[in-house]
Each structure stands twice: as structure tokens, then as C-alpha cells.
Backbone as JSON Lines, residues from 0, in Angstrom:
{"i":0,"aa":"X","n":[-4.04,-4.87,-17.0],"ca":[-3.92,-3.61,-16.31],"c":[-3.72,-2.5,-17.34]}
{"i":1,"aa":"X","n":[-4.37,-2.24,-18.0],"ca":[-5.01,-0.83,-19.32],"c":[-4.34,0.03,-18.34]}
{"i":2,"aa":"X","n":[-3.61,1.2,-19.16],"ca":[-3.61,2.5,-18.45],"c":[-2.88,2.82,-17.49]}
{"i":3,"aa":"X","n":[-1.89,1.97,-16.63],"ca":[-0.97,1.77,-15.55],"c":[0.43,2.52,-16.59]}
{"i":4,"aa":"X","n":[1.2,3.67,-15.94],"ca":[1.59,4.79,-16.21],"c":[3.09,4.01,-15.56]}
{"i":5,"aa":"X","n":[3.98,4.44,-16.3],"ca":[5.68,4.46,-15.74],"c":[5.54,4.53,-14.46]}
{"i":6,"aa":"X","n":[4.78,6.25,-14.23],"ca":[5.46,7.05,-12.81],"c":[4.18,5.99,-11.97]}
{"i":7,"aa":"X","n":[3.26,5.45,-12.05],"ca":[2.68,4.84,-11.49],"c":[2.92,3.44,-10.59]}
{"i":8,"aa":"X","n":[3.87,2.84,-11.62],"ca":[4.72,1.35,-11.47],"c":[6.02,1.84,-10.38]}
{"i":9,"aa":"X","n":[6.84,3.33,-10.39],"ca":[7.42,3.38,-9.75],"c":[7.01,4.31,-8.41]}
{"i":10,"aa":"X","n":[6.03,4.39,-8.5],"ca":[5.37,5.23,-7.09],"c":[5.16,4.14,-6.42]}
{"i":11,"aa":"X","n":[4.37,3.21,-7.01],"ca":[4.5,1.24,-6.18],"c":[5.8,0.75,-5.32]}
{"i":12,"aa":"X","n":[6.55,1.09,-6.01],"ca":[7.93,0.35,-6.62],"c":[8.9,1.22,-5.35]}
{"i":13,"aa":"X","n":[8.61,2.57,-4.97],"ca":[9.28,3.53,-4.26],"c":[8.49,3.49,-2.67]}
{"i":14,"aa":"X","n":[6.93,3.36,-2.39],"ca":[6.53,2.99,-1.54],"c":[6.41,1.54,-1.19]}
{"i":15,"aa":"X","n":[6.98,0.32,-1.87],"ca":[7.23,-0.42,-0.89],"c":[8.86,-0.87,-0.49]}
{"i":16,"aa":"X","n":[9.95,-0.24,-1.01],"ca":[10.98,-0.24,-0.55],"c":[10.95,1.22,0.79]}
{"i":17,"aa":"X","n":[10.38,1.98,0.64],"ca":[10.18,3.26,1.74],"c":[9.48,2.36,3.17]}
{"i":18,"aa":"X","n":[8.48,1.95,2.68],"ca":[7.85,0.88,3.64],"c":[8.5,0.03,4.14]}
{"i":19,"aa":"X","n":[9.15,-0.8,3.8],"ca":[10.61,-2.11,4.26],"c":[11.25,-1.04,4.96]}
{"i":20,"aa":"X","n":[11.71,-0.42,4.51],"ca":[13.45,0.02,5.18],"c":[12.61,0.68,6.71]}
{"i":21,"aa":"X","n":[11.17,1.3,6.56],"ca":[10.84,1.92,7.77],"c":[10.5,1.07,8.9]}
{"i":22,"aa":"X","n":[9.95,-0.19,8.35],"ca":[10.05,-1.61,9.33],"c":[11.05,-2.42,9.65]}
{"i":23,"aa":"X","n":[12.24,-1.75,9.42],"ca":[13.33,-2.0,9.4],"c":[13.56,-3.71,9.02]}
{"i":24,"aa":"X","n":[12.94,-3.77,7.97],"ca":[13.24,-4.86,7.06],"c":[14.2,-5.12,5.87]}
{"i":25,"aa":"X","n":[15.59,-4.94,6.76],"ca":[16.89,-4.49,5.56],"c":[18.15,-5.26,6.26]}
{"i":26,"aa":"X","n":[18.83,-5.9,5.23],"ca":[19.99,-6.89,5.96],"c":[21.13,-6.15,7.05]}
{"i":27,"aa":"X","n":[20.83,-7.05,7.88],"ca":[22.05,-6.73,9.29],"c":[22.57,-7.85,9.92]}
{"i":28,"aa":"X","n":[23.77,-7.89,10.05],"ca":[23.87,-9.23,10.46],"c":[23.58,-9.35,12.28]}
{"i":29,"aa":"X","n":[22.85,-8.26,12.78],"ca":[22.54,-8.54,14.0],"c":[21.05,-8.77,13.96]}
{"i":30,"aa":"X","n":[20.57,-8.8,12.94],"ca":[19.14,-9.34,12.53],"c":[18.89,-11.08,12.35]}
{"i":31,"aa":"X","n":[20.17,-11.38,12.19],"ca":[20.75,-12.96,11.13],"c":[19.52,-14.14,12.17]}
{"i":32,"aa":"X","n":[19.52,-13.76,13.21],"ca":[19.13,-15.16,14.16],"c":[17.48,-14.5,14.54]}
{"i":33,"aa":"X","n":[17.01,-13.42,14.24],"ca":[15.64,-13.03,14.31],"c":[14.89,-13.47,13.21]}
{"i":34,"aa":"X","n":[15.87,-13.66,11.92],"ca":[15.18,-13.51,10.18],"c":[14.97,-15.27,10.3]}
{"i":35,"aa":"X","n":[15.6,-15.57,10.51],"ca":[15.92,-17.17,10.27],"c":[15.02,-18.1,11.3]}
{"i":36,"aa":"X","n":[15.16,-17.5,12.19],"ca":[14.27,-18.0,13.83],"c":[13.37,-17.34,14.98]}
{"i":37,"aa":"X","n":[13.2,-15.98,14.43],"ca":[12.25,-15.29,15.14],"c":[12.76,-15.21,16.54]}
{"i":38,"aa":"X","n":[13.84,-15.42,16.65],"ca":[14.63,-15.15,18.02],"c":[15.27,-13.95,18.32]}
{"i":39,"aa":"X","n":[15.07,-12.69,19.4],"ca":[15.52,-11.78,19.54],"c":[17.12,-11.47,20.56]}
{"i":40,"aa":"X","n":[17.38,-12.76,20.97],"ca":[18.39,-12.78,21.45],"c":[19.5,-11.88,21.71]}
{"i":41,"aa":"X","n":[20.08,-12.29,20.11],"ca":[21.24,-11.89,19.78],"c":[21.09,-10.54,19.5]}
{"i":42,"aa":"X","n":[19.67,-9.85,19.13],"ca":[19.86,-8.63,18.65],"c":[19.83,-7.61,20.22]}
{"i":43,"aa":"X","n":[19.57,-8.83,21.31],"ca":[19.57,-7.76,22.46],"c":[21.06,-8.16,23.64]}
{"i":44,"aa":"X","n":[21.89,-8.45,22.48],"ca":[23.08,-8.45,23.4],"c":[24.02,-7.26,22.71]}
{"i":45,"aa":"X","n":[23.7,-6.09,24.06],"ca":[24.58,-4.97,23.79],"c":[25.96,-4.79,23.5]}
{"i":46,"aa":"X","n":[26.88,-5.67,23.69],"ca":[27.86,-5.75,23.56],"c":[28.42,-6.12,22.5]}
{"i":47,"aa":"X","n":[27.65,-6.65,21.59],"ca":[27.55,-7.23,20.1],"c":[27.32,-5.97,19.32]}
{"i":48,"aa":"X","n":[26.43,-5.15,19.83],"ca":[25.73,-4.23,19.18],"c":[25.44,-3.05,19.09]}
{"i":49,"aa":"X","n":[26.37,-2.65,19.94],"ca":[26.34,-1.13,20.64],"c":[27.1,-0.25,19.99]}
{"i":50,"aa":"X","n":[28.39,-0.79,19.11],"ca":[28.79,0.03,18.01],"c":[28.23,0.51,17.08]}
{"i":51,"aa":"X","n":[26.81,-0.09,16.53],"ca":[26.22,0.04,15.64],"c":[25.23,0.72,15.82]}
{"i":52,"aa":"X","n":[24.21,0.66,16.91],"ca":[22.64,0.41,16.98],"c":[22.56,0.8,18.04]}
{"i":53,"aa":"X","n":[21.11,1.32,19.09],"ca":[21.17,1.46,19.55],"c":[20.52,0.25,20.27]}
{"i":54,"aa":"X","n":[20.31,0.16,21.81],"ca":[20.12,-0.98,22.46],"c":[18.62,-1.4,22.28]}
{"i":55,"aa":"X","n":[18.68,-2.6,22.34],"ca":[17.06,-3.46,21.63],"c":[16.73,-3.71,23.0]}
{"i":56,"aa":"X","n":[15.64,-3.39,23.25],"ca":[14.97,-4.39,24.85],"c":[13.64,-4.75,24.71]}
{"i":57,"aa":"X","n":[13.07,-5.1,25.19],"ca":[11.72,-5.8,25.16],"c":[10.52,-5.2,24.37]}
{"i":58,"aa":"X","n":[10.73,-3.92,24.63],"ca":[9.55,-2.97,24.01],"c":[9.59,-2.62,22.75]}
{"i":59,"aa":"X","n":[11.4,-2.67,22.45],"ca":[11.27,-2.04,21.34],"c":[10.64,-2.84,20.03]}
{"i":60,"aa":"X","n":[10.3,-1.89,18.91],"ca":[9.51,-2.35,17.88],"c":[10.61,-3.22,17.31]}
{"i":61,"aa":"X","n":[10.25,-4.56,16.84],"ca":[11.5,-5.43,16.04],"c":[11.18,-5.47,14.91]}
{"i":62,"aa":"X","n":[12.06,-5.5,13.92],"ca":[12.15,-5.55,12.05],"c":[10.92,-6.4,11.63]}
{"i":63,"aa":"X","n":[10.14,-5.64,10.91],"ca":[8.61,-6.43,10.22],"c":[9.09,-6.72,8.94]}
{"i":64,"aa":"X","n":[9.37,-7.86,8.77],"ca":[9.64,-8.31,7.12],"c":[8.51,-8.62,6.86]}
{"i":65,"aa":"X","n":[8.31,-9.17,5.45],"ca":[7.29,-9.35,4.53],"c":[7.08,-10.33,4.31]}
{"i":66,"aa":"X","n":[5.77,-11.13,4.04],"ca":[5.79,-12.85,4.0],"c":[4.53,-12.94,3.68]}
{"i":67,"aa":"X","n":[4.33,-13.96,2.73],"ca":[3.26,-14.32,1.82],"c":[2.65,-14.73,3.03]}
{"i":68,"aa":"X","n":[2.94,-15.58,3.88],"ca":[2.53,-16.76,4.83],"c":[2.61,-15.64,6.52]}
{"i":69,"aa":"X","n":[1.54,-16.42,6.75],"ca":[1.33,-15.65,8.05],"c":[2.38,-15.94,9.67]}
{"i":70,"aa":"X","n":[3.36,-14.86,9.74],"ca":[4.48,-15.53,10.58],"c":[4.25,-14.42,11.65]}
{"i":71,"aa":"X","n":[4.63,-14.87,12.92],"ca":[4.18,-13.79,14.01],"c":[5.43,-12.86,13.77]}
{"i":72,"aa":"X","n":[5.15,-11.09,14.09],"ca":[5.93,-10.2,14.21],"c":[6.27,-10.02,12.44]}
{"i":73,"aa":"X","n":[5.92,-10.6,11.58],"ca":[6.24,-10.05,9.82],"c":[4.79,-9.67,9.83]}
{"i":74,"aa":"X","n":[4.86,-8.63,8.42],"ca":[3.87,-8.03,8.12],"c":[3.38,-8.85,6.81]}
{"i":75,"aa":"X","n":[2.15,-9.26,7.14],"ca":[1.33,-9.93,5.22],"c":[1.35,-9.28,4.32]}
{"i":76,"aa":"X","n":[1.99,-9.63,3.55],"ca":[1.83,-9.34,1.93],"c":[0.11,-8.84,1.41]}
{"i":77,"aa":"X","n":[-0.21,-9.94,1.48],"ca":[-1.93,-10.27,1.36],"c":[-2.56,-10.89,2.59]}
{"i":78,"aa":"X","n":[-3.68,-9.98,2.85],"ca":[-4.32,-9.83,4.22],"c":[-5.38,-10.59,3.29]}
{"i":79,"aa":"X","n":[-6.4,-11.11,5.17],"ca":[-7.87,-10.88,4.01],"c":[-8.66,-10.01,3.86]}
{"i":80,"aa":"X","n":[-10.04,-10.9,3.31],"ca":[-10.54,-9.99,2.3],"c":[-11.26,-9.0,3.23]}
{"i":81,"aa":"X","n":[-11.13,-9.05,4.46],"ca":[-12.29,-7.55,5.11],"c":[-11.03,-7.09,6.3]}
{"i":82,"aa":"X","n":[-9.84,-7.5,5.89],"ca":[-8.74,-6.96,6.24],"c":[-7.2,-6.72,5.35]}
{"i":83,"aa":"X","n":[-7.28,-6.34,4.28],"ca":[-6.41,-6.07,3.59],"c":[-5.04,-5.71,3.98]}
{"i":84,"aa":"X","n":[-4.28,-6.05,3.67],"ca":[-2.6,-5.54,4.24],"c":[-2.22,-4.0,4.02]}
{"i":85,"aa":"X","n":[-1.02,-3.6,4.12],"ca":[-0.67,-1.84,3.96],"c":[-0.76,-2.26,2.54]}
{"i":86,"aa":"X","n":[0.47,-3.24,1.94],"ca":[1.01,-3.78,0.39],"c":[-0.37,-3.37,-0.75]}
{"i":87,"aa":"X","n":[-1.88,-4.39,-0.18],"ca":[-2.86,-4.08,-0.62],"c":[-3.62,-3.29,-0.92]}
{"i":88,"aa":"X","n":[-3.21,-2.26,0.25],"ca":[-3.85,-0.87,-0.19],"c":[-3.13,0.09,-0.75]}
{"i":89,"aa":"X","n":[-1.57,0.09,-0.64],"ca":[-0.78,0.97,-1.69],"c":[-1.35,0.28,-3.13]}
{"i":90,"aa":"X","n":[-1.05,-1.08,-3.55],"ca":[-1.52,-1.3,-4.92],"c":[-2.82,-0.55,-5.49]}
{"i":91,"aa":"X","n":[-3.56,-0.59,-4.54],"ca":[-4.95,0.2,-4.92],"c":[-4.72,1.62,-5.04]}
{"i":92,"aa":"X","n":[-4.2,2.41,-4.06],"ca":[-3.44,3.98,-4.35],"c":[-3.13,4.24,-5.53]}
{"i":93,"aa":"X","n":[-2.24,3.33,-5.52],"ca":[-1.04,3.7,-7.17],"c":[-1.31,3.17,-8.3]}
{"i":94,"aa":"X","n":[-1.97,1.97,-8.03],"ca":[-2.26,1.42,-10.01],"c":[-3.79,1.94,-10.03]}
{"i":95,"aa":"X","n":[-4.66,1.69,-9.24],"ca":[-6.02,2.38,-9.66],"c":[-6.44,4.01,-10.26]}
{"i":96,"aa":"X","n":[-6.81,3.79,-11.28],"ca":[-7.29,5.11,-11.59],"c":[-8.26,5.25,-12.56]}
{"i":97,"aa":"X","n":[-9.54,4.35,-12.06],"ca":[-10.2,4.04,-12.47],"c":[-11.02,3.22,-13.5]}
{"i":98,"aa":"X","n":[-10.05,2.91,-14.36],"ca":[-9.73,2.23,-15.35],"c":[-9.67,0.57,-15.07]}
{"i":99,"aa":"X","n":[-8.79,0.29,-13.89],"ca":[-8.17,-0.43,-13.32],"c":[-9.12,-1.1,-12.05]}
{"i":100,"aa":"X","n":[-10.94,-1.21,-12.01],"ca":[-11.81,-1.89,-11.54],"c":[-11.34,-3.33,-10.76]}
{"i":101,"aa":"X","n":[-10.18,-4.05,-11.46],"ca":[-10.26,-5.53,-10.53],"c":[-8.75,-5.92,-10.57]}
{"i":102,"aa":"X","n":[-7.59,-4.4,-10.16],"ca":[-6.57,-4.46,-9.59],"c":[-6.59,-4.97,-8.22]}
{"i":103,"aa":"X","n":[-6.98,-5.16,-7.3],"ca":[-6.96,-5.34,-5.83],"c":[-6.64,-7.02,-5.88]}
{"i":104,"aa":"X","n":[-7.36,-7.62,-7.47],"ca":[-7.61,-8.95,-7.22],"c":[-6.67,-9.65,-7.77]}
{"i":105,"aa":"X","n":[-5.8,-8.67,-8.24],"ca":[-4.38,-9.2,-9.02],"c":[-3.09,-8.61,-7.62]}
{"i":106,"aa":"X","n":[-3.26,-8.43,-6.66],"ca":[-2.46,-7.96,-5.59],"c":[-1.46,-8.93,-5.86]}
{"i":107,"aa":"X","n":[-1.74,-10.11,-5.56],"ca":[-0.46,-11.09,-5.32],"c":[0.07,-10.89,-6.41]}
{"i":108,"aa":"X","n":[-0.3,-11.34,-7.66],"ca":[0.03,-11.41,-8.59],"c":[1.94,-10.5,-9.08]}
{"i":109,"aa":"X","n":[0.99,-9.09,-8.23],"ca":[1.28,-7.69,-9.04],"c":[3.28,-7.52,-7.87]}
{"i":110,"aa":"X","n":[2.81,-8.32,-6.47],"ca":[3.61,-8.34,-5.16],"c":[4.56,-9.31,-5.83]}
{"i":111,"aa":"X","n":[4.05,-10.32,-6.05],"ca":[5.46,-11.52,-6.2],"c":[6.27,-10.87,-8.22]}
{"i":112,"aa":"X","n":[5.5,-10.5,-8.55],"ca":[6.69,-9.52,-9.42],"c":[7.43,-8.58,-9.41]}
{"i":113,"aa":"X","n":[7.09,-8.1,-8.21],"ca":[7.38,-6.97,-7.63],"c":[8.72,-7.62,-7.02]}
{"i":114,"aa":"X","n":[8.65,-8.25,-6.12],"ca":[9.85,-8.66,-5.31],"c":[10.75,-9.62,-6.19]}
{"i":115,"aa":"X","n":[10.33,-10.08,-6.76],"ca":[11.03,-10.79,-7.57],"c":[11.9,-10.28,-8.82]}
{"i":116,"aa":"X","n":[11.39,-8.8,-8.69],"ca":[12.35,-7.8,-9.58],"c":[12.89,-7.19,-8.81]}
{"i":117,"aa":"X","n":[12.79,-7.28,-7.8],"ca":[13.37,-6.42,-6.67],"c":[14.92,-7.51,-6.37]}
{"i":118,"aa":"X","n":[14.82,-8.87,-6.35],"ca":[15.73,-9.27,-6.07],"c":[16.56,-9.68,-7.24]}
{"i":119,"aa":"X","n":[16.22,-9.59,-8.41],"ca":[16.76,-9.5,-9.35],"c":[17.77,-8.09,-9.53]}
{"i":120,"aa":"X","n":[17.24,-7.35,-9.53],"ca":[17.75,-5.72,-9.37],"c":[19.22,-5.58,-8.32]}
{"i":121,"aa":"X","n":[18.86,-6.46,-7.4],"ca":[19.95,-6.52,-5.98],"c":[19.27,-5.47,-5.34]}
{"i":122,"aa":"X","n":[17.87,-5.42,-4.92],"ca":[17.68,-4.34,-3.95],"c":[16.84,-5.64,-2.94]}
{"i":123,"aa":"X","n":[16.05,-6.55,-3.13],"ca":[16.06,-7.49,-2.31],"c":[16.18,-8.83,-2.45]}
{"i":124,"aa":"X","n":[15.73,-9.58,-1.14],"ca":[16.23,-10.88,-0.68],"c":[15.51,-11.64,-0.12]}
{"i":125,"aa":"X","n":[15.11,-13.28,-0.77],"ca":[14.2,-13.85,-0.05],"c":[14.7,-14.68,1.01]}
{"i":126,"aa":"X","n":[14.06,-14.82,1.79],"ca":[14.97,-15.83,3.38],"c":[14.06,-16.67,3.43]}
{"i":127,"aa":"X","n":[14.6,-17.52,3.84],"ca":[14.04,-19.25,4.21],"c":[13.53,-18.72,6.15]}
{"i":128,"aa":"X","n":[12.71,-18.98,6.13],"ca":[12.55,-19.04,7.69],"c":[11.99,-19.95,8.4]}
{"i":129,"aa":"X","n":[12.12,-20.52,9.53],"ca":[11.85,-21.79,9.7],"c":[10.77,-21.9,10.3]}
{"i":130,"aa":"X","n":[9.6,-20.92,11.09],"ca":[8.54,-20.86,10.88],"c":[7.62,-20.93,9.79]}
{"i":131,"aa":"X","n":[8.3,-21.05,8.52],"ca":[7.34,-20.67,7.3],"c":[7.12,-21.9,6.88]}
{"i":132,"aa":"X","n":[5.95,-22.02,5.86],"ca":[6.23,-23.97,5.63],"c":[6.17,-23.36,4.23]}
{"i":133,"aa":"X","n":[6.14,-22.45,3.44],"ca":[6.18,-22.72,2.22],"c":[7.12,-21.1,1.88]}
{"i":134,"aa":"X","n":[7.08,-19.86,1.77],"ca":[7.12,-18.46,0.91],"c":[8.43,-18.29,1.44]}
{"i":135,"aa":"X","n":[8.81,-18.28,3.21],"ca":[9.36,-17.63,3.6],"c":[8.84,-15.73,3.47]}
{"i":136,"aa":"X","n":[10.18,-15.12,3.84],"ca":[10.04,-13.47,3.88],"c":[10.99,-13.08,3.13]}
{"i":137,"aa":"X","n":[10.58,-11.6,3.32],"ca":[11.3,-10.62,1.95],"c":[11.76,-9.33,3.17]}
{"i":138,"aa":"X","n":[13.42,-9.28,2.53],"ca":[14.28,-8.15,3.22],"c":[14.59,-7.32,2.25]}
{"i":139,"aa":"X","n":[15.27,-5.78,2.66],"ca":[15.91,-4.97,1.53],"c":[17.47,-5.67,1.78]}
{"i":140,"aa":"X","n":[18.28,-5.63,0.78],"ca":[19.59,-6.01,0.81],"c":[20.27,-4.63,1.18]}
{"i":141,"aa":"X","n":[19.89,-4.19,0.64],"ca":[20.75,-2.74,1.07],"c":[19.51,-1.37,0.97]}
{"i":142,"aa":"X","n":[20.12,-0.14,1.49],"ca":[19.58,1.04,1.31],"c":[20.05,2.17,1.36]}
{"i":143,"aa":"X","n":[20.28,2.91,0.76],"ca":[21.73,4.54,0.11],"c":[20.55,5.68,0.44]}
């Protein structure tokens, strides 16, 4: 990747933590039994949750985490190839600039370093989920 710029790595780096936190993909422990089991249960018992949050019911949009592996209600990392993910097309936004011809094809590559500095950093977190048979998903740990 010739030519890939500081402010470039962190324009990546800033739109996909902006992206998580807006899919509300960020630790809660009224999330704990959705992340783990895709179960909305617990996040729609008001009485648990009403100090915090406002009330969850059927319609509402539920937390899209991130996952190599295709899990219902998370968002793909890497889509395919005549459907690309959001992840896929920010990489192309921000590291391409012409120079950079067969970035799209290093996506994963460019994603699992990405998160993997991300959870190094303490800004995220990988979860085991029991729909997944191999990646699991990716949460923010926190957000200021």
C-alpha cells in the first residue's frame, strides 16, 4: 500500500469506530444475552432497563455488530464481490488515491488489523457468539 498517508489510516480508523457506536455496537450489559445469543429478550424487559435506555420493542433497530462470518442482524465485514459491505467501501474512500489500484483486495487483510489494534488499544472487543462457527463479532468497549 505505496502512498497511504497518517491522516488517511486515521480517517479509516475514525469512520469505523463512528460507524460501530452508530449501530450501536458498544458494550452494555443489557446487550450481554443479544451479543452472545442473538436473543432480544432481556434487552426488552423494561424494568431492567428503563433507567438507562429507552424501551426496545419489536421494531426497534437492534445493535449491528461486526462479523467476519455471516450472522443474522450483524453487519459483514466483507460482503461479496457484486455486493460489498459499508467496511469495504470506506477502505476504498480512504486508502485509495489512486496509487492504491488493488486495495479493495486487501480489505480483510487491512479489517482484521484494524480490529485487532483496536482491541489492543482498549477501544474494542471480540465476542464468541454461538451462532458463529469460526470469527465471532466485534464491539466498541467503550465511547467518550
Amino acid at each position: 500500500m505505496d502512498g497511504v498517508s497518517v491522516e488517511q489510516v486515521a480517517h479509516l480508523v475514525i469512520g469505523v469506530l463512528w460507524h460501530q457506536r452508530q449501530a450501536g455496537a458498544v458494550l452494555h450489559p443489557a446487550f450481554e444475552s443479544y451479543r452472545r445469543e442473538g436473543k432480544t429478550f432481556m434487552m426488552t424487559q423494561k424494568e431492567r432497563t428503563s433507567r438507562y435506555m429507552p424501551s426496545i420493542g419489536p421494531k426497534t433497530r437492534k445493535p449491528a455488530y461486526a462479523s467476519f462470518e455471516k450472522i443474522n442482524g450483524f453487519h459483514r465485514l466483507i460482503g461479496a464481490k457484486s455486493n460489498p459491505s459499508w467496511y469495504q467501501h470506506w477502505i476504498n474512500r480512504t486508502l485509495s488515491n489512486g496509487n492504491n489500484l488493488f486495495i479493495s483486495s486487501l480489505a480483510e487483510t487491512v479489517l482484521r488489523c484494524l480490529f485487532a489494534a483496536l482491541k489492543m488499544a482498549g477501544f474494542g472487543k471480540k465476542i464468541l457468539i454461538q451462532k458463529a462457527k469460526k470469527h465471532g463479532g466485534w464491539y466498541l468497549r467503550r465511547w467518550w
